[in-house]
mmCIF file of the C-alpha atoms, coordinates in Angstrom:
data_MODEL
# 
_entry.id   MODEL 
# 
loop_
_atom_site.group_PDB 
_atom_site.id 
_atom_site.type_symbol 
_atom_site.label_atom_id 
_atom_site.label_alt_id 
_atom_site.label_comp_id 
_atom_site.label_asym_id 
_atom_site.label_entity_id 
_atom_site.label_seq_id 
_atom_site.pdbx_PDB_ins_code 
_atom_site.Cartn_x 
_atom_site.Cartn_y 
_atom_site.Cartn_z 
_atom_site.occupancy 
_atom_site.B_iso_or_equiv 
_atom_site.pdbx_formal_charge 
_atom_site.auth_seq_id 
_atom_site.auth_comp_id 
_atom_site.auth_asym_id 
_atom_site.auth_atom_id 
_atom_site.pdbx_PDB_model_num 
ATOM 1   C CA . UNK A 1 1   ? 15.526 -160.854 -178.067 1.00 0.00 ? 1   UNK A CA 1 
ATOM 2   C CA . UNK A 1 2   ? 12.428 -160.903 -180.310 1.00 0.00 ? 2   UNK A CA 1 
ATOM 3   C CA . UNK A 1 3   ? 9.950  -160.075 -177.756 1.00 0.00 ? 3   UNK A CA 1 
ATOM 4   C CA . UNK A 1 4   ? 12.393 -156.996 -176.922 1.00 0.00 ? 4   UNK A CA 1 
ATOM 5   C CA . UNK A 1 5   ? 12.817 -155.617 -180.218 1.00 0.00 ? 5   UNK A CA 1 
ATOM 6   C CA . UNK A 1 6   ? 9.211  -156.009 -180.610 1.00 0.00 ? 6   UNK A CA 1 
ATOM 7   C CA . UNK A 1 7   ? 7.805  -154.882 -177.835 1.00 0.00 ? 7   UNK A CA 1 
ATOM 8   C CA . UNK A 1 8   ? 9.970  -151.398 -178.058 1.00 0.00 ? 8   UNK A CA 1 
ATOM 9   C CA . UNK A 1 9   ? 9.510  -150.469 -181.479 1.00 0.00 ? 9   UNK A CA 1 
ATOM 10  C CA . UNK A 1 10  ? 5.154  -151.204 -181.035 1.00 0.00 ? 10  UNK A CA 1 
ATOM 11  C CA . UNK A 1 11  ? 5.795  -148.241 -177.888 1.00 0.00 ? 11  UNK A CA 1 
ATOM 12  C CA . UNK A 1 12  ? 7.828  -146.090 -179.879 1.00 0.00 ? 12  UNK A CA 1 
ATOM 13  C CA . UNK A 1 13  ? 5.024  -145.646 -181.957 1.00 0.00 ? 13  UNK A CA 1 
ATOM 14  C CA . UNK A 1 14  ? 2.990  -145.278 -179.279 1.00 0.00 ? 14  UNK A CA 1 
ATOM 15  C CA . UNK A 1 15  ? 0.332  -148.389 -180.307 1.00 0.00 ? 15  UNK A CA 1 
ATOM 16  C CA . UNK A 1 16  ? -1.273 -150.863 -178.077 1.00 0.00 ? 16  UNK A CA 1 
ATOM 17  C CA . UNK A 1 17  ? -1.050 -154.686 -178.443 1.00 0.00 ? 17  UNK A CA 1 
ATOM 18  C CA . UNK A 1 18  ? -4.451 -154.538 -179.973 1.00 0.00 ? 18  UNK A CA 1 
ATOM 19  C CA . UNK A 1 19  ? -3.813 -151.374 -182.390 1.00 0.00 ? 19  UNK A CA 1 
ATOM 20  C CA . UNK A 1 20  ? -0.942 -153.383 -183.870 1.00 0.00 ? 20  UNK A CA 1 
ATOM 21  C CA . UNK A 1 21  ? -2.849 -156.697 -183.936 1.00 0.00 ? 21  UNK A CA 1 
ATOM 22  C CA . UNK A 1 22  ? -5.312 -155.445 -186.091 1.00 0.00 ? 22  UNK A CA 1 
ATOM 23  C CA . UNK A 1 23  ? -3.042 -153.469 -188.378 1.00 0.00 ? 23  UNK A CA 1 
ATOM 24  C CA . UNK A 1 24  ? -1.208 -156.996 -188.711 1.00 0.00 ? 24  UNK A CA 1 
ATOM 25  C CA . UNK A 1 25  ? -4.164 -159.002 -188.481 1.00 0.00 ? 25  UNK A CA 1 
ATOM 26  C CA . UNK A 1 26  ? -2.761 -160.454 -185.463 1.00 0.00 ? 26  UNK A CA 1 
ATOM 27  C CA . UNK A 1 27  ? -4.601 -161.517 -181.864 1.00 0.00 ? 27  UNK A CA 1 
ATOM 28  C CA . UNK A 1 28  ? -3.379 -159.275 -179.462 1.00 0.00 ? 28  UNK A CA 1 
ATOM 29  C CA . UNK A 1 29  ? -2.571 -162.974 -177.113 1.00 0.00 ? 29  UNK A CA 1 
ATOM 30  C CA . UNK A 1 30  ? -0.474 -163.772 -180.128 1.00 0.00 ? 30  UNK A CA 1 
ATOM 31  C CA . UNK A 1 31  ? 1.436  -160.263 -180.293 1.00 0.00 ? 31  UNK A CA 1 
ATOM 32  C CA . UNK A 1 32  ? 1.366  -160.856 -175.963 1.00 0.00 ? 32  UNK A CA 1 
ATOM 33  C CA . UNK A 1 33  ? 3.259  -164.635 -176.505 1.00 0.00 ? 33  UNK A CA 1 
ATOM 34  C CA . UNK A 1 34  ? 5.757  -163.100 -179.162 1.00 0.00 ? 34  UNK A CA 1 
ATOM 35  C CA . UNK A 1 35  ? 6.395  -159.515 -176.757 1.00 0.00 ? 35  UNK A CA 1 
ATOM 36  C CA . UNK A 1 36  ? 7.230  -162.171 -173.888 1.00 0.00 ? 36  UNK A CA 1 
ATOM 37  C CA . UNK A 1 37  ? 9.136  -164.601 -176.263 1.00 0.00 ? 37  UNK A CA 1 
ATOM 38  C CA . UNK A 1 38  ? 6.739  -167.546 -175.584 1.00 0.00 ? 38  UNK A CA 1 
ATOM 39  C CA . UNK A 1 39  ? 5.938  -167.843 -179.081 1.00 0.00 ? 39  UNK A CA 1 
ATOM 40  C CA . UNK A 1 40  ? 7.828  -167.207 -182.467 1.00 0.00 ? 40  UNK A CA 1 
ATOM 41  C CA . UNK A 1 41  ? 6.065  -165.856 -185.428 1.00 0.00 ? 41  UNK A CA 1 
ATOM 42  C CA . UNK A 1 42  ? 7.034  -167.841 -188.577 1.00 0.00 ? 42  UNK A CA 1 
ATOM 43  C CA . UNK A 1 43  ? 8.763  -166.123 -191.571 1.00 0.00 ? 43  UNK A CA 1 
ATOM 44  C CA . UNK A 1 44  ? 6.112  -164.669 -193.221 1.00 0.00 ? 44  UNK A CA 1 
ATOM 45  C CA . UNK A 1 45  ? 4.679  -163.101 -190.074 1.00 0.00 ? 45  UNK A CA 1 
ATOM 46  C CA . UNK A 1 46  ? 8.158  -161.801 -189.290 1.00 0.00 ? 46  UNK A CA 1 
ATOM 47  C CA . UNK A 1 47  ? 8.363  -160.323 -192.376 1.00 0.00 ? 47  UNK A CA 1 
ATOM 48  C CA . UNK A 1 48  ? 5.179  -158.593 -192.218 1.00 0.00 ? 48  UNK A CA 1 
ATOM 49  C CA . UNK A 1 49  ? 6.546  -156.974 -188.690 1.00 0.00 ? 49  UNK A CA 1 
ATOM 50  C CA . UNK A 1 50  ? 9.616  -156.258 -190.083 1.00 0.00 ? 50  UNK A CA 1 
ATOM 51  C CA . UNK A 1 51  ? 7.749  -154.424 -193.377 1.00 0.00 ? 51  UNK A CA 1 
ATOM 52  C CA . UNK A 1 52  ? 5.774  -152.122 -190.657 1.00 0.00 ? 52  UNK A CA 1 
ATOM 53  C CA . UNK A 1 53  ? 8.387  -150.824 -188.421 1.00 0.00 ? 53  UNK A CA 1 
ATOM 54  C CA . UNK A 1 54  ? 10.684 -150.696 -191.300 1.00 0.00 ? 54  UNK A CA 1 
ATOM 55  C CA . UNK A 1 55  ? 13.611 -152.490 -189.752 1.00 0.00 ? 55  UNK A CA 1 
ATOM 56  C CA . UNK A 1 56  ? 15.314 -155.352 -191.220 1.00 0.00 ? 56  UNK A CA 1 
ATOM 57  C CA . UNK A 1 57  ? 14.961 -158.605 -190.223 1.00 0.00 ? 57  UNK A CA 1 
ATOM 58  C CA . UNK A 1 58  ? 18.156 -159.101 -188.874 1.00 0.00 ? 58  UNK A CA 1 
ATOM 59  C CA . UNK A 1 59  ? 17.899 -156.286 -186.328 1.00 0.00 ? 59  UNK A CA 1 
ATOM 60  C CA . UNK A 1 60  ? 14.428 -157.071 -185.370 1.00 0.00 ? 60  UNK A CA 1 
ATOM 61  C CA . UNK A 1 61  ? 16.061 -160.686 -184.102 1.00 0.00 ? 61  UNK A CA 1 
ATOM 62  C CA . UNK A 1 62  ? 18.423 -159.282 -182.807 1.00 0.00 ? 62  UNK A CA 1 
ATOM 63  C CA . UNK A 1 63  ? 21.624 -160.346 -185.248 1.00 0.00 ? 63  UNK A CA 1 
ATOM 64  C CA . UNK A 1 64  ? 22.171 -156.379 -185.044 1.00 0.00 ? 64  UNK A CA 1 
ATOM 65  C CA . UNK A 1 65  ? 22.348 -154.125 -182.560 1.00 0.00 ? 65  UNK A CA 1 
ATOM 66  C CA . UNK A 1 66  ? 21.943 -151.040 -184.420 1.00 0.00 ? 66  UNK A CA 1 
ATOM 67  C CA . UNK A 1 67  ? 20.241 -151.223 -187.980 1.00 0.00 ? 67  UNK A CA 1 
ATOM 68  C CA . UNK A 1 68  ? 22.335 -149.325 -190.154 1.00 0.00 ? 68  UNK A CA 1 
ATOM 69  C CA . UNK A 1 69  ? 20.763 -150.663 -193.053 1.00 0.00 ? 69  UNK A CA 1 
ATOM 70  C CA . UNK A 1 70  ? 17.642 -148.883 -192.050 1.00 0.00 ? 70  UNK A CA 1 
ATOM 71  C CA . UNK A 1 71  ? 19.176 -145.307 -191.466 1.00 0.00 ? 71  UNK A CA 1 
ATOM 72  C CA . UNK A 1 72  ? 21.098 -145.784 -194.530 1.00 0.00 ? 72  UNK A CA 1 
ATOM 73  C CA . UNK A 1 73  ? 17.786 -146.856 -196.653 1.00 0.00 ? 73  UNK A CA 1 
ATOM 74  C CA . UNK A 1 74  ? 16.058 -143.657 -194.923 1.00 0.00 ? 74  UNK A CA 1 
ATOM 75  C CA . UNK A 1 75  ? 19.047 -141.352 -196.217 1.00 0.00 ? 75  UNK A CA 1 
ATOM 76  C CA . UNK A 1 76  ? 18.980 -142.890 -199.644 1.00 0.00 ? 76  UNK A CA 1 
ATOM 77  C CA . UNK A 1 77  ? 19.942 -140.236 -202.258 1.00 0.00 ? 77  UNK A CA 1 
ATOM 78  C CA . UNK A 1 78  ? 21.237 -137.783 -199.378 1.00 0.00 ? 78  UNK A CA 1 
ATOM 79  C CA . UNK A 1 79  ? 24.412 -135.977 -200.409 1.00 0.00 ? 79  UNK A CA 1 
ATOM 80  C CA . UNK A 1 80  ? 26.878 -136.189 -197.700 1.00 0.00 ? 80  UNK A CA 1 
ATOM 81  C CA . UNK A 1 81  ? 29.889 -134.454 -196.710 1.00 0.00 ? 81  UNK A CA 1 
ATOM 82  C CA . UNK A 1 82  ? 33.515 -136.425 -196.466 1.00 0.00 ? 82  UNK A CA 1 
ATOM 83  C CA . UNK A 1 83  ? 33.100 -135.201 -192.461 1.00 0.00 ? 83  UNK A CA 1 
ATOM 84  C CA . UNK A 1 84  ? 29.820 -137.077 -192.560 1.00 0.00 ? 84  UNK A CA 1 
ATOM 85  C CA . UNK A 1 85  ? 30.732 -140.295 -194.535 1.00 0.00 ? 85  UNK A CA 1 
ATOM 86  C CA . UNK A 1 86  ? 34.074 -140.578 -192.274 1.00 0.00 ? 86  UNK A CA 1 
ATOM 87  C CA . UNK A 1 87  ? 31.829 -139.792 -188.675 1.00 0.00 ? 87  UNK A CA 1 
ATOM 88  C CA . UNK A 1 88  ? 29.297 -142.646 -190.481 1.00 0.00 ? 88  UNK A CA 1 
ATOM 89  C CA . UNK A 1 89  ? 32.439 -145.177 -190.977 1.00 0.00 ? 89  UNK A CA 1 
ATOM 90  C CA . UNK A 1 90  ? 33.749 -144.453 -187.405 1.00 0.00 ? 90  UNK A CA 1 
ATOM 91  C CA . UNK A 1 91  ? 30.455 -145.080 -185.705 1.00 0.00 ? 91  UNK A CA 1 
ATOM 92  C CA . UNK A 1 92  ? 30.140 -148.561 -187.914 1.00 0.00 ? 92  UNK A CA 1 
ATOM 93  C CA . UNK A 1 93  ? 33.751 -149.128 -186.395 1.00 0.00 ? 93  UNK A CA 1 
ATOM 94  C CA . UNK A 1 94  ? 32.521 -148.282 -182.956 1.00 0.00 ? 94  UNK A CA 1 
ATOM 95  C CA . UNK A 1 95  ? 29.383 -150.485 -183.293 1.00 0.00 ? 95  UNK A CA 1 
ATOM 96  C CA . UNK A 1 96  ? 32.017 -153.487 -184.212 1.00 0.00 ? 96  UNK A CA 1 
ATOM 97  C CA . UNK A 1 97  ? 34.461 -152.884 -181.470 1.00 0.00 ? 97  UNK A CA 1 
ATOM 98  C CA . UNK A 1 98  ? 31.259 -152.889 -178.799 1.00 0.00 ? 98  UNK A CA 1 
ATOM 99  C CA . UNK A 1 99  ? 29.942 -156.427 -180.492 1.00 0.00 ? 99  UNK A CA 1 
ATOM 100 C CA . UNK A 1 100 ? 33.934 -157.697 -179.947 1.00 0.00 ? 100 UNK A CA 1 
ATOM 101 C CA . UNK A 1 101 ? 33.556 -156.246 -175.987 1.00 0.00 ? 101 UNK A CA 1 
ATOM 102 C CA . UNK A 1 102 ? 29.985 -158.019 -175.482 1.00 0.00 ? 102 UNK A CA 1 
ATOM 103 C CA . UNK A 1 103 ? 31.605 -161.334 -176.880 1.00 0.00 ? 103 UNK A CA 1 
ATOM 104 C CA . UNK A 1 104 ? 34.303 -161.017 -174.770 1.00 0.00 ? 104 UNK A CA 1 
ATOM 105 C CA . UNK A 1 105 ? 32.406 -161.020 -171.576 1.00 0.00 ? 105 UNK A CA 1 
# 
């Protein structure tokens, strides 16, 4: 799940295994092993990759499917409507009920 996570969020920002080796002072072999979950970073490297793409850890191995914490952090301070805060509680509902389904199968 690692290498997944990983491996999409270094595309969506549109950098090469090398670009984000050397922005995490990684080798771009080690970045390869982790993308194709033949390796595991330890903690402190997980943390680092977790810091950059500003997920949390949880999503980034997978624990989460979405990372609400994140989009919550981002929104920090927003004023929201009651429309918005009930649409934001039925989506967190909605997110629940699809980890129940994927259990389930």
């Amino acid at each position: 799940m690692l290498g997944e996570r990983l491996n999409k969020l270094r595309r969506n920002k549109g950098l090469t295994l090398k670009e984000l080796g050397d922005i995490l002072n990684l080798g771009e072999s080690t970045l390869s092993m982790y993308e194709n979950d033949k390796r595991s970073p330890d903690y402190e490297t997980l943390k680092r990759i977790a810091d950059f793409f500003d997920v949390s850890l949880d999503y980034l191995l997978g624990r989460k499917d979405t990372d609400i914490e994140t989009i919550a952090a981002h929104h920090e301070g927003d004023e929201w409507t009651e429309a918005e805060l009930a649409d934001i509680e039925k989506f967190k509902e909605f997110v629940k009920m699809r980890r129940e389904q994927k259990k389930d199968k």
